[in-house]
RODO-2510 file (C-alpha; in nm, 4 decimals, decimal comma):
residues 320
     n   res          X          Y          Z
     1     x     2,4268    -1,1058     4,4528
     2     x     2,5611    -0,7652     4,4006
     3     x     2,9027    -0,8939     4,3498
     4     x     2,8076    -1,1665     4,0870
     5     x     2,5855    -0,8584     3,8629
     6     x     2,9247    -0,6919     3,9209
     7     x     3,1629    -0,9647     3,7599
     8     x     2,9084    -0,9836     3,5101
     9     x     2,8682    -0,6557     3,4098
    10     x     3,2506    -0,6251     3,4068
    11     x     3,2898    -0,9366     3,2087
    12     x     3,0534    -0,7943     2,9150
    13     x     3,2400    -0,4655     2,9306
    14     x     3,5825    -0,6681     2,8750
    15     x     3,4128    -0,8735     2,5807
    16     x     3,2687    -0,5563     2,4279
    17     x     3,6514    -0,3985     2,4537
    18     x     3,7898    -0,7044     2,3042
    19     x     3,5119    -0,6847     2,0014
    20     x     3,6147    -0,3048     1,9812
    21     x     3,9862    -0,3613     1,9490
    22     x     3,9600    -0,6557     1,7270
    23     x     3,6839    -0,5044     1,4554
    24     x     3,6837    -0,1202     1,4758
    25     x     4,0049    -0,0211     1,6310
    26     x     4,2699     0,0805     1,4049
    27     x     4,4942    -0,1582     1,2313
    28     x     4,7859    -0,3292     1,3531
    29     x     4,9940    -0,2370     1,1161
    30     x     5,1078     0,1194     1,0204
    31     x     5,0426     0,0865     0,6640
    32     x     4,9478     0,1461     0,4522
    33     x     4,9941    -0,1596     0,1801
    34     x     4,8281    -0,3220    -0,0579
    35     x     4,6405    -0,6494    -0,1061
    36     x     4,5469    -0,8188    -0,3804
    37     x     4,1593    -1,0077    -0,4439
    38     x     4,1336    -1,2500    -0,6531
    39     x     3,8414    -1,3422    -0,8873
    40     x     3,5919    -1,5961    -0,6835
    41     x     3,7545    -1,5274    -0,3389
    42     x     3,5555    -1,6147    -0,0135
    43     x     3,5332    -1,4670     0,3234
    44     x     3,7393    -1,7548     0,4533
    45     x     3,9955    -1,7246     0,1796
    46     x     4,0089    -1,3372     0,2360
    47     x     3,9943    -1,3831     0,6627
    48     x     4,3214    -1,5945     0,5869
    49     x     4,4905    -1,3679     0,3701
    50     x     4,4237    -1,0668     0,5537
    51     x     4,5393    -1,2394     0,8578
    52     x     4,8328    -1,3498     0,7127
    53     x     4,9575    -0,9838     0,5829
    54     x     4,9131    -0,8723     0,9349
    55     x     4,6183    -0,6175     0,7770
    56     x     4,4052    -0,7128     1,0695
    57     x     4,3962    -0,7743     1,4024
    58     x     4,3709    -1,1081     1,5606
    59     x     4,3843    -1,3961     1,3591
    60     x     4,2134    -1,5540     1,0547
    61     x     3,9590    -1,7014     1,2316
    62     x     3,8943    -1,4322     1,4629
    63     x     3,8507    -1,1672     1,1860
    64     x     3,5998    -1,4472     1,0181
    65     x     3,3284    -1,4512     1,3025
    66     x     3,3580    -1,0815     1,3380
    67     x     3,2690    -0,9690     0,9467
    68     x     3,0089    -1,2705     1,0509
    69     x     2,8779    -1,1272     1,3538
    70     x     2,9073    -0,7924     1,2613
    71     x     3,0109    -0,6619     0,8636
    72     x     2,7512    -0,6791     0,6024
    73     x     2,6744    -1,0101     0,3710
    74     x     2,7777    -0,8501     0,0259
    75     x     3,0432    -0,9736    -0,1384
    76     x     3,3961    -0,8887    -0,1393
    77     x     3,4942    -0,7482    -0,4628
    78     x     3,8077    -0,8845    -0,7217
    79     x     4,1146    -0,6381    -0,7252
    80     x     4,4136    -0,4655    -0,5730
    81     x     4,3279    -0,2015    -0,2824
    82     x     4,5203     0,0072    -0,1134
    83     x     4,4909    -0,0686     0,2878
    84     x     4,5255     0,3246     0,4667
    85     x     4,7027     0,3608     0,7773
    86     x     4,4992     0,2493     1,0879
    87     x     4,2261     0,0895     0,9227
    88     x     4,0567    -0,1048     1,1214
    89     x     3,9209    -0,4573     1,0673
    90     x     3,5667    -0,3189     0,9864
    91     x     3,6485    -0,0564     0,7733
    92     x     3,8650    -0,3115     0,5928
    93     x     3,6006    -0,4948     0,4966
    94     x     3,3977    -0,2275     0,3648
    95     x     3,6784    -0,1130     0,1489
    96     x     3,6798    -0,4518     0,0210
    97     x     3,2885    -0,4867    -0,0179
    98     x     3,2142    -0,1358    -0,1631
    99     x     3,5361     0,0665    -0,2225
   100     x     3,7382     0,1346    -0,5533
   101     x     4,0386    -0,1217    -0,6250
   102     x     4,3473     0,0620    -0,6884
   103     x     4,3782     0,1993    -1,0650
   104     x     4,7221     0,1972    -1,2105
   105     x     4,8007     0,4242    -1,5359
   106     x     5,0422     0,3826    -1,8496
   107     x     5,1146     0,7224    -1,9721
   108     x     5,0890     0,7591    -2,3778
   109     x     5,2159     1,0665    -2,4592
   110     x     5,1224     1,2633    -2,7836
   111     x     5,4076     1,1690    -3,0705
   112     x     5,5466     0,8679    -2,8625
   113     x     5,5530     0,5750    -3,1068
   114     x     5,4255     0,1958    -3,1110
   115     x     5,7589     0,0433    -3,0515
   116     x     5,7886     0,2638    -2,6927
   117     x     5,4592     0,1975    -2,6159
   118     x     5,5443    -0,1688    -2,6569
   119     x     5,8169    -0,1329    -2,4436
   120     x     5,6451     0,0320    -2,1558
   121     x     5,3813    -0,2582    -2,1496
   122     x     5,6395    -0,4833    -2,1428
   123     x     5,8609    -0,3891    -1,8541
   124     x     5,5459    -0,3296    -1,6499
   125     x     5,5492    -0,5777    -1,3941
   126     x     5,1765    -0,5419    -1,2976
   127     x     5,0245    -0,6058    -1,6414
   128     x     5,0222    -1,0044    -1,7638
   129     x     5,0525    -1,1560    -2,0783
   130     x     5,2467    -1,1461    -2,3900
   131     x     5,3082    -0,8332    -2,5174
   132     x     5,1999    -0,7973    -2,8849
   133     x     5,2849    -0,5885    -3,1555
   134     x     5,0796    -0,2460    -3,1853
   135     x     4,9928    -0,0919    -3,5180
   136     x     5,1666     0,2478    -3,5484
   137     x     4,9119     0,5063    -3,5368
   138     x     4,6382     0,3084    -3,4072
   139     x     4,6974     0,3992    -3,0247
   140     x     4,5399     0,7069    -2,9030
   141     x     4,7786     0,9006    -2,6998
   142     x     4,6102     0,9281    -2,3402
   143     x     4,6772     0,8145    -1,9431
   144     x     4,4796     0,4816    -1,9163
   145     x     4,4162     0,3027    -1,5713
   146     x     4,4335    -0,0879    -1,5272
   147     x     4,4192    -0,3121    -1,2236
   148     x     4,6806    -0,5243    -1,1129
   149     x     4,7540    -0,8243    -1,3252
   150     x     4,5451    -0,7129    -1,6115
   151     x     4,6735    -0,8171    -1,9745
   152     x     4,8732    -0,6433    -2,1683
   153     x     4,6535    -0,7016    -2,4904
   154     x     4,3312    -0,6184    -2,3400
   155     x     4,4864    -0,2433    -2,2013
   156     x     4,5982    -0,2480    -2,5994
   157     x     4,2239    -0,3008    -2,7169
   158     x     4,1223    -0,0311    -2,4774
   159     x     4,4161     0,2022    -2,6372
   160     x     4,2982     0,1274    -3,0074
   161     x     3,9156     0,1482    -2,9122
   162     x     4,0267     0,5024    -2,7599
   163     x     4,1509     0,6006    -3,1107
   164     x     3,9106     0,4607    -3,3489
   165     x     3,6244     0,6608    -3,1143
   166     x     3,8376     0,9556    -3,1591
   167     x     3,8578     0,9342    -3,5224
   168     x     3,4619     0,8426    -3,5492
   169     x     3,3876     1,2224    -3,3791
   170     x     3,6375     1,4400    -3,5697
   171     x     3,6006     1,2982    -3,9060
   172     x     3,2505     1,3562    -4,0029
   173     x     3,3573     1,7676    -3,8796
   174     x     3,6069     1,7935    -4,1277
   175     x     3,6229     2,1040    -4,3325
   176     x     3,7351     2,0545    -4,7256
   177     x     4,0531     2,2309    -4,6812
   178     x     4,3174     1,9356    -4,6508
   179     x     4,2890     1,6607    -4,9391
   180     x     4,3074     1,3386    -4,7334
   181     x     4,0461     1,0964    -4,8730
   182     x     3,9968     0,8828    -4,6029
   183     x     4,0457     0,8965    -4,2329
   184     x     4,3955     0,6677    -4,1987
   185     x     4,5301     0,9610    -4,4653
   186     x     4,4358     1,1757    -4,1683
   187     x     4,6094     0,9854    -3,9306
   188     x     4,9236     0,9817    -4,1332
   189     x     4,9502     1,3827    -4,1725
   190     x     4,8792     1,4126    -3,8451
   191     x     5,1642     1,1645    -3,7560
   192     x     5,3750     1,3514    -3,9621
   193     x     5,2980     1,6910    -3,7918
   194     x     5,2997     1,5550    -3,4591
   195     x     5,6210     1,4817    -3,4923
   196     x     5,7526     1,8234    -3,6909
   197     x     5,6293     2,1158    -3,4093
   198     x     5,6243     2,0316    -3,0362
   199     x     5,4228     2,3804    -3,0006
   200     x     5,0489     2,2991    -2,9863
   201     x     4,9557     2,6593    -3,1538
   202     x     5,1485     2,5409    -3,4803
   203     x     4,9684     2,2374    -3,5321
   204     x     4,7094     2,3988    -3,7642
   205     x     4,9884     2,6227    -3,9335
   206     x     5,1883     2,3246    -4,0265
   207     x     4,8936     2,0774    -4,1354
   208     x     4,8000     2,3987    -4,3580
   209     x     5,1658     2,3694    -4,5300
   210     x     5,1125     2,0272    -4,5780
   211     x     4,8039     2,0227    -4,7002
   212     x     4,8963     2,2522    -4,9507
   213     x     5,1729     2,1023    -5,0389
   214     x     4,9790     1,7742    -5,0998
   215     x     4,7089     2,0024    -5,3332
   216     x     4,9909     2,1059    -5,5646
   217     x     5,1637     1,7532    -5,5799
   218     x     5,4668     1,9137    -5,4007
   219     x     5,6664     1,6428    -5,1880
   220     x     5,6109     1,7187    -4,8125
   221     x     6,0574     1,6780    -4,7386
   222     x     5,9626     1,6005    -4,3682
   223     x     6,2625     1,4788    -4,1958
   224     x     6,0962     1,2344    -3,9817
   225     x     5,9719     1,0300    -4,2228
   226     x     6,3340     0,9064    -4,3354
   227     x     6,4170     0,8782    -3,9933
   228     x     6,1361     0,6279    -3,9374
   229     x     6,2365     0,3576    -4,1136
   230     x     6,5711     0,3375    -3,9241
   231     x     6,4925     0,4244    -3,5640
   232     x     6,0808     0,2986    -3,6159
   233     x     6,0129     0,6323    -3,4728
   234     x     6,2976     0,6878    -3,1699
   235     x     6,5101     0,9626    -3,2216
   236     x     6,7910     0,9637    -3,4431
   237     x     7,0869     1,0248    -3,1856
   238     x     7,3196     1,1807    -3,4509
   239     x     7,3260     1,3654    -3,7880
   240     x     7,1424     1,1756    -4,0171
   241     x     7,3647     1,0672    -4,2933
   242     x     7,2908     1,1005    -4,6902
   243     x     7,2179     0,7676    -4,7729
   244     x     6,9565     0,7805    -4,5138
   245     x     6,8085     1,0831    -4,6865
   246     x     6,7509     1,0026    -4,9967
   247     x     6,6772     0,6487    -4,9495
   248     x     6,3995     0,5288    -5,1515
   249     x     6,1247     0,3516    -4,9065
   250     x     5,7939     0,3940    -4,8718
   251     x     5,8291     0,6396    -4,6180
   252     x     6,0649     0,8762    -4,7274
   253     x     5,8700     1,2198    -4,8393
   254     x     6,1920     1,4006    -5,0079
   255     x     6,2023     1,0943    -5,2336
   256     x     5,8514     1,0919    -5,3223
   257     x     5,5320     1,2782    -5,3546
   258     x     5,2447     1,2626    -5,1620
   259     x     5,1949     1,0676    -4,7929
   260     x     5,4249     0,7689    -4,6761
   261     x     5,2794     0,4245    -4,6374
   262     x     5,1347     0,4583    -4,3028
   263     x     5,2058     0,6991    -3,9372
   264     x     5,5425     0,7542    -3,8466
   265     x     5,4020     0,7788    -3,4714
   266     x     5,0966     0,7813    -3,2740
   267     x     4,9152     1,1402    -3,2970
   268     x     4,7495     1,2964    -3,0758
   269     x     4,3285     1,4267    -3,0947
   270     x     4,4434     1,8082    -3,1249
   271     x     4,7131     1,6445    -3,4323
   272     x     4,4488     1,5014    -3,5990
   273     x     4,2105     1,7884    -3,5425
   274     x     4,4811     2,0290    -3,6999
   275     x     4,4754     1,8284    -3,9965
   276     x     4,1041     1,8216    -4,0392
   277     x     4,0961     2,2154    -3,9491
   278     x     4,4205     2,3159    -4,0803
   279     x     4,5225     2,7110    -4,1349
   280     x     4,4046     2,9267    -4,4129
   281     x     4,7153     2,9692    -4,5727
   282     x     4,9707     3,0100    -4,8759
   283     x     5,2771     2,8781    -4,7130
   284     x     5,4829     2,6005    -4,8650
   285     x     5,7331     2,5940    -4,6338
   286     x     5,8750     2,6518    -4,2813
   287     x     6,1797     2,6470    -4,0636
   288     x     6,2902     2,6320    -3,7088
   289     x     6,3294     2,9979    -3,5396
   290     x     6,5465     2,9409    -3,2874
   291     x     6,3166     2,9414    -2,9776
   292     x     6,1040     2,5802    -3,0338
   293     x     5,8756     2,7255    -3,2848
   294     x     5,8988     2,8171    -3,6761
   295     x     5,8640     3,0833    -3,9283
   296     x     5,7346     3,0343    -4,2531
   297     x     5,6990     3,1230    -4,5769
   298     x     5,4970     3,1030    -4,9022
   299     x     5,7644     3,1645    -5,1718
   300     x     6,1107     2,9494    -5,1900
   301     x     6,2997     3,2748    -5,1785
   302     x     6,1351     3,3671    -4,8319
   303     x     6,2201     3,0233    -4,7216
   304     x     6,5982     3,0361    -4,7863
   305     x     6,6327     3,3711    -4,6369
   306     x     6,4757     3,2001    -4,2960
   307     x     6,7276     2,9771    -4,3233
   308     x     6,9950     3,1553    -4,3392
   309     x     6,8467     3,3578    -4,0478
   310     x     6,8339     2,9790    -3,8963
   311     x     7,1854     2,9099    -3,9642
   312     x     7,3351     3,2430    -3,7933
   313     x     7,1157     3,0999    -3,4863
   314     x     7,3057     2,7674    -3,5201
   315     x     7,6742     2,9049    -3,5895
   316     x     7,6577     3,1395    -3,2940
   317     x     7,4988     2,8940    -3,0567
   318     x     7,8365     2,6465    -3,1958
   319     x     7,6423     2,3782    -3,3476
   320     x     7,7481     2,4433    -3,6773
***
């Protein structure tokens, strides 16, 4: 008798090291990896995947009866998770049932323009869809997560959405300093001096300038906005030639008064701010000072003598 309680007792210690190893032991695998959950997906479906990728131990049907027996009756969420190293078959299907699926980001950075941001959607492999054409200026520049076979146009809605919110909160705090009527005119400007100082302490100091200038009816002469109809906001490459400068488009600011047709990029919230808040100032004009920022000026002959200073910087660093 005291042989058979024995066998059994070493039998149900055996089956209770089997359950351990096969539903919370670590993994089989060293990991980690990634599976994908699609919309609708079963316990049966997800058993067999699992199974199949070598995430679990044991096989499809095995792992099956155990989240049965053992894991909780909630469903098993949609989406791409990341599988740790030496996760166990349990712990798997919590992760699954209750855990975050993997976010993915696309980078907009302040000044980039539509046609790069297009281009980035496009030659991600994880997004799905067509790609579609994007509105320049109507992106707000930001890091934006998306799951794993997401659309393209729906992470553009999100982009846009981003923007117009944006736009909604600063507006309505403008001060009267900057005559832009309506809130794309804001959006222009700010494309413009997004693009003209990389240093995020000049923004105000340069949206003052322009503002000014458009008060006075003074053409704003901003070099990107020739260069945009050519490039559609990349750079330039080379030394822009004079054709290209005094074309006559709708973008062009030394051919014309006033703002261009539309952004020459995508601004970012601190461009647009700059332009709503810009600088208390009387300066007309500015120029590059030789270490990434400018110096400017309020009278023409204060201007040329910065750029001659400018122009000794150039000549002795052998660019001119």
């Amino acid at each position: 008798m005291r042989r058979i309680v024995v066998g059994a007792g070493a039998l149900a210690a055996l089956a209770l090291l089997i359950v351990y190893f096969l539903w919370w032991a670590p993994g089989p695998k060293a990991g980690p990896q990634t599976v994908t959950i699609q919309e609708g997906s079963t316990l049966g479906t997800v058993s067999r995947q699992l199974a199949k990728q070598g995430a679990v131990p044991g096989s499809a049907r095995t792992y099956y009866v155990m989240a049965r027996i053992f894991g909780s009756h909630e469903p098993i969420q949609a989406g791409e998770f990341r599988i740790p190293k030496g996760m166990g078959g349990a712990a798997v299907l919590d992760l699954l049932q209750h855990g975050r699926p993997l976010q993915r980001l696309i980078t907009v950075t302040e000044g980039m323009p539509s046609i790069i941001v297009q281009e980035k959607l496009a030659a991600n492999s994880y997004l799905t869809g067509p790609n579609i054409e994007i509105a320049e200026g109507s992106v707000l520049p930001d890091s934006y997560g998306f799951e794993r076979g997401q659309s393209r146009a729906d992470l553009v809605v999100r982009m846009q959405a981003a923007m117009n919110k944006a736009i909604s909160e600063l507006w309505p705090k403008r001060t009267t300093d900057c005559p832009v009527a309506t809130p794309q005119q804001a959006v222009i400007l700010a494309s413009i001096v997004e693009k003209e100082t990389g240093k995020a302490s000049e923004r105000p100091m340069v949206a003052g300038v322009y503002c000014n200038r458009l008060r006075i009816g003074m053409k704003l002469d901003a070099d990107p906005t020739f260069i945009y109809p050519i490039t559609k906001g990349k750079p330039l490459g080379r030394r822009p030639l004079r054709s290209e400068v005094h074309a006559k488009n709708d973008y062009n600011t030394y051919e014309m008064a006033g703002l261009p047709i539309g952004p020459i990029t995508n601004p970012g919230k601190e461009s647009i701010a700059a332009v709503l808040h810009p600088a208390k100032t009387k300066a007309l004009y500015f120029v590059a000072d030789g270490t990434g920022g400018h110096v400017f000026a309020d009278t023409l002959e204060q201007q040329n003598a910065n750029v001659q200073r400018w122009y000794a910087i150039r000549r002795k660093r052998g660019e001119m």
